[in-house]
C-alpha positions in Angstrom: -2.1 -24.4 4.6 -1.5 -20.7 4.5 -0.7 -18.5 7.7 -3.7 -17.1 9.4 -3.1 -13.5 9.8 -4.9 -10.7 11.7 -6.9 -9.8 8.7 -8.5 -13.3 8.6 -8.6 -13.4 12.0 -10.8 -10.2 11.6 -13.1 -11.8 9.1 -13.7 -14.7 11.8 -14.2 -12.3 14.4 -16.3 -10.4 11.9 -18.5 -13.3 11.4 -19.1 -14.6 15.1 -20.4 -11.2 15.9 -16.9 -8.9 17.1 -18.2 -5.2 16.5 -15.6 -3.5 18.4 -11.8 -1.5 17.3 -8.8 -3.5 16.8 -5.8 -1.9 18.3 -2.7 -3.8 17.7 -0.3 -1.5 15.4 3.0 -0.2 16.2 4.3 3.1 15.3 5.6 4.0 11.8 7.9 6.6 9.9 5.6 9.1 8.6 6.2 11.9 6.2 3.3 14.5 7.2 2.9 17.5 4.6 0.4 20.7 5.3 -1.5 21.1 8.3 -5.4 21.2 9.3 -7.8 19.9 7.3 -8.4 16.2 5.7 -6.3 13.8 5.5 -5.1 12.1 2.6 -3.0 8.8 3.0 -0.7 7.7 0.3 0.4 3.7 0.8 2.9 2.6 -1.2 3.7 -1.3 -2.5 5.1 -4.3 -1.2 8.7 -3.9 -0.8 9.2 -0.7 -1.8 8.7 2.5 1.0 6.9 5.7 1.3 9.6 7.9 -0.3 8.0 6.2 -4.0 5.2 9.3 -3.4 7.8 11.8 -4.1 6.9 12.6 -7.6 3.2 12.3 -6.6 3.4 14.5 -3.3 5.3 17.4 -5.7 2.1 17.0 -7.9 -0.6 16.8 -5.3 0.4 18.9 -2.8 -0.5 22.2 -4.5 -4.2 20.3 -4.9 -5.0 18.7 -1.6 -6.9 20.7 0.8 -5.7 19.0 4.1 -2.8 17.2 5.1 -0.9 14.3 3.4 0.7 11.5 5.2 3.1 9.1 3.9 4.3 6.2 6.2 6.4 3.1 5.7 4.7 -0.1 6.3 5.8 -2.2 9.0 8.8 -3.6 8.1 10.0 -1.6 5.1 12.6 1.6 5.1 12.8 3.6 7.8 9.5 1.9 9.8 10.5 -0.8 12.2 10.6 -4.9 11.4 8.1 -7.2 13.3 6.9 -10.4 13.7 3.9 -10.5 11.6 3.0 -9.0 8.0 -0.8 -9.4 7.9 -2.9 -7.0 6.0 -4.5 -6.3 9.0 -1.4 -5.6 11.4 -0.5 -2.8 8.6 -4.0 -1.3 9.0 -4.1 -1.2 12.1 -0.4 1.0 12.4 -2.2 3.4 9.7 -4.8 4.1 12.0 -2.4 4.8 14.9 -1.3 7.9 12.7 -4.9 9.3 12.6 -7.1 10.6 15.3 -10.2 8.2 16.4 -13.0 8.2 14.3 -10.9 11.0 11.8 -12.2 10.6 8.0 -9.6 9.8 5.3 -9.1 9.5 2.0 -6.7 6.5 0.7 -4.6 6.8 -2.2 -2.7 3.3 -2.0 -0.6 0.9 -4.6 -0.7 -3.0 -4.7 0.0 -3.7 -1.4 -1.1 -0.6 -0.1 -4.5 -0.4 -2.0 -5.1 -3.7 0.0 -4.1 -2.1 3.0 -6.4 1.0 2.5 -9.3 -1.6 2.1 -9.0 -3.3 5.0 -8.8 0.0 6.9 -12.4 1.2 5.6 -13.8 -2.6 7.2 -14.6 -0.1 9.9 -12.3 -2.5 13.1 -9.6 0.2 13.3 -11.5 3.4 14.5 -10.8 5.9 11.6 -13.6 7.3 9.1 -12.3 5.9 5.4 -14.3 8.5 3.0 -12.7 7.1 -0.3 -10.1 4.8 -1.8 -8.1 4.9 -4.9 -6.6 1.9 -5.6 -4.1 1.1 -8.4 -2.2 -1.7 -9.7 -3.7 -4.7 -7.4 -2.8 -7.9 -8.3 -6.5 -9.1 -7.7 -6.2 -13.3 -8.3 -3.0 -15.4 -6.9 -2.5 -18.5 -7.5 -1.3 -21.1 -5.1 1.9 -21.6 -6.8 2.3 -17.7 -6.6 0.9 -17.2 -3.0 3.7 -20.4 -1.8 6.6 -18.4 -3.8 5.8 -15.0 -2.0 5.8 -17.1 1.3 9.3 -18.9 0.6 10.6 -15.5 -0.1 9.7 -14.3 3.6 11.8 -17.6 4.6 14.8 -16.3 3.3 17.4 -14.9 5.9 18.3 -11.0 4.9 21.1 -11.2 3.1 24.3 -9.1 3.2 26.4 -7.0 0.2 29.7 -5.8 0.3 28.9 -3.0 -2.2 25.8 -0.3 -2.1 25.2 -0.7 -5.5 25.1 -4.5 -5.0 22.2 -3.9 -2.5 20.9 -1.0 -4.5 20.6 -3.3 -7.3 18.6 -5.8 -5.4 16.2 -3.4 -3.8 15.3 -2.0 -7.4 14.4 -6.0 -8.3 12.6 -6.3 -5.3 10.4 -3.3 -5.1 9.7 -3.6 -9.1 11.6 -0.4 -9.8 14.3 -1.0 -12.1 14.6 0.9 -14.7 12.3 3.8 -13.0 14.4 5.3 -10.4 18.4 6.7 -10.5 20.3 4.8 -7.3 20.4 8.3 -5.3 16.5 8.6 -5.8 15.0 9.5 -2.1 13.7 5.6 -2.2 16.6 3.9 -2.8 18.4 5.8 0.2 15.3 4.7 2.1 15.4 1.1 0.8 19.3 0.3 1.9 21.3 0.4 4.8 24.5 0.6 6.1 25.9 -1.8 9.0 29.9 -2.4 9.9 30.7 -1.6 6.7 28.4 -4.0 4.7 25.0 -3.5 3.0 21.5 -4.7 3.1 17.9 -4.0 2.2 16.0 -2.4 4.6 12.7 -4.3 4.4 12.4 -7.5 6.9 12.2 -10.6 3.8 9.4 -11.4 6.3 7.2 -8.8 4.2 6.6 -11.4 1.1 4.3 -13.5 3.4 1.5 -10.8 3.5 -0.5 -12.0 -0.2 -2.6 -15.1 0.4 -5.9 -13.5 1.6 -8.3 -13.3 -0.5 -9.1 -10.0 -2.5 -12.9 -10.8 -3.2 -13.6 -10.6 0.8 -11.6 -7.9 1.7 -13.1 -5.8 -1.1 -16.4 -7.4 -0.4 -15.8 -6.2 3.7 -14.8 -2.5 3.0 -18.0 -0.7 2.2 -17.0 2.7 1.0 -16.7 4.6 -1.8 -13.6 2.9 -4.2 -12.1 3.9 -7.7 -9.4 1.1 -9.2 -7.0 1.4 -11.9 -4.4 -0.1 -13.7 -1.6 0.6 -16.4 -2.6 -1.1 -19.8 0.8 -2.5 -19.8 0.9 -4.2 -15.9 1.9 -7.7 -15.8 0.1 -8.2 -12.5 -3.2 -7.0 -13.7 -5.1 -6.5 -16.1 -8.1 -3.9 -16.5 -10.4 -7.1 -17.2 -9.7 -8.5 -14.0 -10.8 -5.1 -12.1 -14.0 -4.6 -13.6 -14.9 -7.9 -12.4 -15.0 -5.7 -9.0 -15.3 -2.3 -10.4 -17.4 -2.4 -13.6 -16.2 1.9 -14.1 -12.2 0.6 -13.0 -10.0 3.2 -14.8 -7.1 2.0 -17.6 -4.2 4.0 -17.8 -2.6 3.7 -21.4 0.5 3.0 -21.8 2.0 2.6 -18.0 2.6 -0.4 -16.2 2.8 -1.8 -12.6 4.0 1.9 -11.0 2.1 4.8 -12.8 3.1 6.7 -9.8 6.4 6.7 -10.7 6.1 6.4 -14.2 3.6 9.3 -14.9 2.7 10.8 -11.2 0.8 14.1 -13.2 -1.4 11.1 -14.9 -1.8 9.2 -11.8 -2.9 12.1 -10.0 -5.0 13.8 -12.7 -7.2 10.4 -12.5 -7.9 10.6 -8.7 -8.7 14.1 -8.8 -11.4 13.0 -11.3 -12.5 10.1 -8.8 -12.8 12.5 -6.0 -14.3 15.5 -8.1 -17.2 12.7 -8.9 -18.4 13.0 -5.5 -16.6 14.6 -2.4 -14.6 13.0 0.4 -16.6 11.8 3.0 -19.3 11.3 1.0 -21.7 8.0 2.1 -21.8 6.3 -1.6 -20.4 2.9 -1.7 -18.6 0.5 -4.4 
């Protein structure tokens, strides 16, 4: 039987009648960018860290009316490790970087697309005008679900050599191949301890998957865009229109278009949001 997280426990809460703000989230690293106006929230995937926006920020930054933040999950880079890896404990330290009942817009990958859904369920106390969501893998098996969980088992193991850890961390996050090993996320993605070397995500991460997709998409009722490259091995474009019928297909690009091809990534949520403005009431 899998875990029950805060997210499900949500949904049960949800269910028996709980209609008020879950505050249980613990304070993040946070790159901010700009000042007033709205906020846009850029989540980044499981196992990697916030500092995989940096080709996207240089792109968006010029374009964004408001402020961009750009945190680390709990329990990956420079964000502290916990106890539990829900999808709801992560929402719920993404609100604690907004101001109650403050609108946002979500930009968020795998993982963090989740994430940015179960923010707009409306239990954390922030607005969610929009989210752009790309590169979810949408259906797990059991098989898949149990493997993700036995990683989370594993004790964090140590390297003599950066590049040893480096190396990992690139497997790990799904970046090899993408990124040079002085990239801005790999420095966020090791450290260094007496000498030796380790990742600096908690293995406890991996046993967030397991709820399902369906409810939590199902649960936040706002105004959503997903996507995927035509070469991801996670998803395919098929799979997304089963809960998007307009999802977007980005040729050629696989699991991290916003590292592969940040102008194409960004040109394609500009579109979603030029459709109809932040904030507006229009659901998926």
């Amino acid at each position: 039987m899998l875990p029950v997280g805060i997210f499900d426990a949500a949904i049960e809460a949800c269910r028996t009648g709980f209609t008020g703000t879950l505050r249980i989230g613990m304070e993040l690293y946070c790159e901010r960018i700009g000042g007033e106006g709205p906020a846009l929230l850029l989540l980044h995937g499981l196992a990697a860290n916030g500092a995989v926006w940096t080709p996207v920020a240089r792109e968006i930054r010029e374009r964004w009316p408001g402020r961009i933040l750009i945190p680390d999950l709990r329990g990956h880079g420079r964000s502290p490790h916990a106890f539990h890896y829900g999808y709801g404990q992560h929402a719920a330290d993404v609100a604690g970087l907004l101001e109650p009942g403050e609108p946002v817009t979500v930009v968020g990958h795998s993982m963090g697309a989740v994430v940015g859904l179960a923010l707009a369920c409306g239990w954390f106390g922030v607005s969610v005008a929009a989210v752009f969501g790309f590169s979810i893998k949408v259906n797990w098996t059991e098989a898949e679900i149990e493997k993700a969980h036995s990683l989370s088992a594993v004790p964090g193991r140590w390297f003599e050599t950066r590049s040893a850890a480096v190396e990992r961390f690139l497997r790990r996050s799904g970046l090899s191949g993408l990124v040079d090993d002085q990239a801005e996320v790999v420095a966020a993605g090791v450290r260094q301890e007496a000498g030796r070397w380790r990742l600096a995500a908690d293995p406890r991460i991996f046993s967030a998957p397991g709820p399902s997709f369906q409810e939590i998409f199902r649960l936040a009722q706002i105004r959503s865009a997903l996507a995927c490259g035509s070469e991801d091995p996670m998803v395919s474009i098929e799979e997304l229109r089963v809960f998007d019928p307009n999802a977007i297909l980005l040729p050629g690009l696989g699991h991290n278009p916003h590292v592969e091809a940040p102008a194409v990534l960004v040109d394609a949520v500009d579109r979603f949001l030029a459709a109809r403005p932040p904030g507006s009431s229009q659901q998926h």
